[in-house]
C-alpha positions in Angstrom: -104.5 -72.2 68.8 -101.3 -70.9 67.3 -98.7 -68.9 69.0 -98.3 -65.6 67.8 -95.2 -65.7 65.1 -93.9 -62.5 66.5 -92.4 -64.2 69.4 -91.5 -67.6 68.3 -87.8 -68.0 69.2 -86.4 -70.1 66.2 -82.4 -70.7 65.8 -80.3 -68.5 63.4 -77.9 -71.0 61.2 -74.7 -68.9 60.4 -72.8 -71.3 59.3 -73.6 -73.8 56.6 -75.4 -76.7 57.3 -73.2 -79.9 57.7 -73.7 -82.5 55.3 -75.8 -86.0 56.2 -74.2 -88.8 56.5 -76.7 -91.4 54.3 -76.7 -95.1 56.1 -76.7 -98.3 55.0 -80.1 -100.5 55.4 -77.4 -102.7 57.9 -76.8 -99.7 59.6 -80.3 -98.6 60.3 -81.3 -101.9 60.9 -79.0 -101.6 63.7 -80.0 -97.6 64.8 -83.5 -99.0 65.1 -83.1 -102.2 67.1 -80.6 -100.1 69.3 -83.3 -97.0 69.7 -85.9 -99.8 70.4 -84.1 -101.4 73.2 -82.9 -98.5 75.1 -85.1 -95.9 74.8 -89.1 -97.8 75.0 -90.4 -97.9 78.6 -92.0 -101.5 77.5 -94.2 -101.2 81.3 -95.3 -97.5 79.9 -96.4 -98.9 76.3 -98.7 -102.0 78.3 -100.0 -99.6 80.3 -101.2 -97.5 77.8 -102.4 -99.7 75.3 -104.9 -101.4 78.3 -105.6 -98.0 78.9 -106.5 -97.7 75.1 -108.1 -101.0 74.6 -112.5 -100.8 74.7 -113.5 -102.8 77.6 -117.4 -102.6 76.5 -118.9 -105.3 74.7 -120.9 -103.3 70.8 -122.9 -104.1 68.3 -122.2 -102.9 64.6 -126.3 -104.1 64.3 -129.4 -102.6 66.3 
């Protein structure tokens, strides 16, 4: 279900929109491995994948 677009509360720019700053593949090599090792709950993503993971033996043949 969508929310009704009347009363979506979105953010007004009024000022232009800064410029991006483009990195290097060094550099986002380095944004990655640093966002990977502080910011994954490595207990929370084991959990969930044994949650995910079929326990039930199947056939593909009847």
């Amino acid at each position: 279900m969508l929310p009704n677009m009347n009363k979506l509360n979105l953010p007004i720019l009024k000022a232009d929109i800064p410029f991006s700053r483009s990195l290097s593949m060094e550099d986002y090599i380095k944004f990655v491995t640093f966002n990977l090792r502080y910011t994954i709950d490595k207990k929370a993503v084991r959990e969930q994948k044994k949650l995910a993971m079929v326990n039930e033996h199947f056939s593909f043949f009847t």
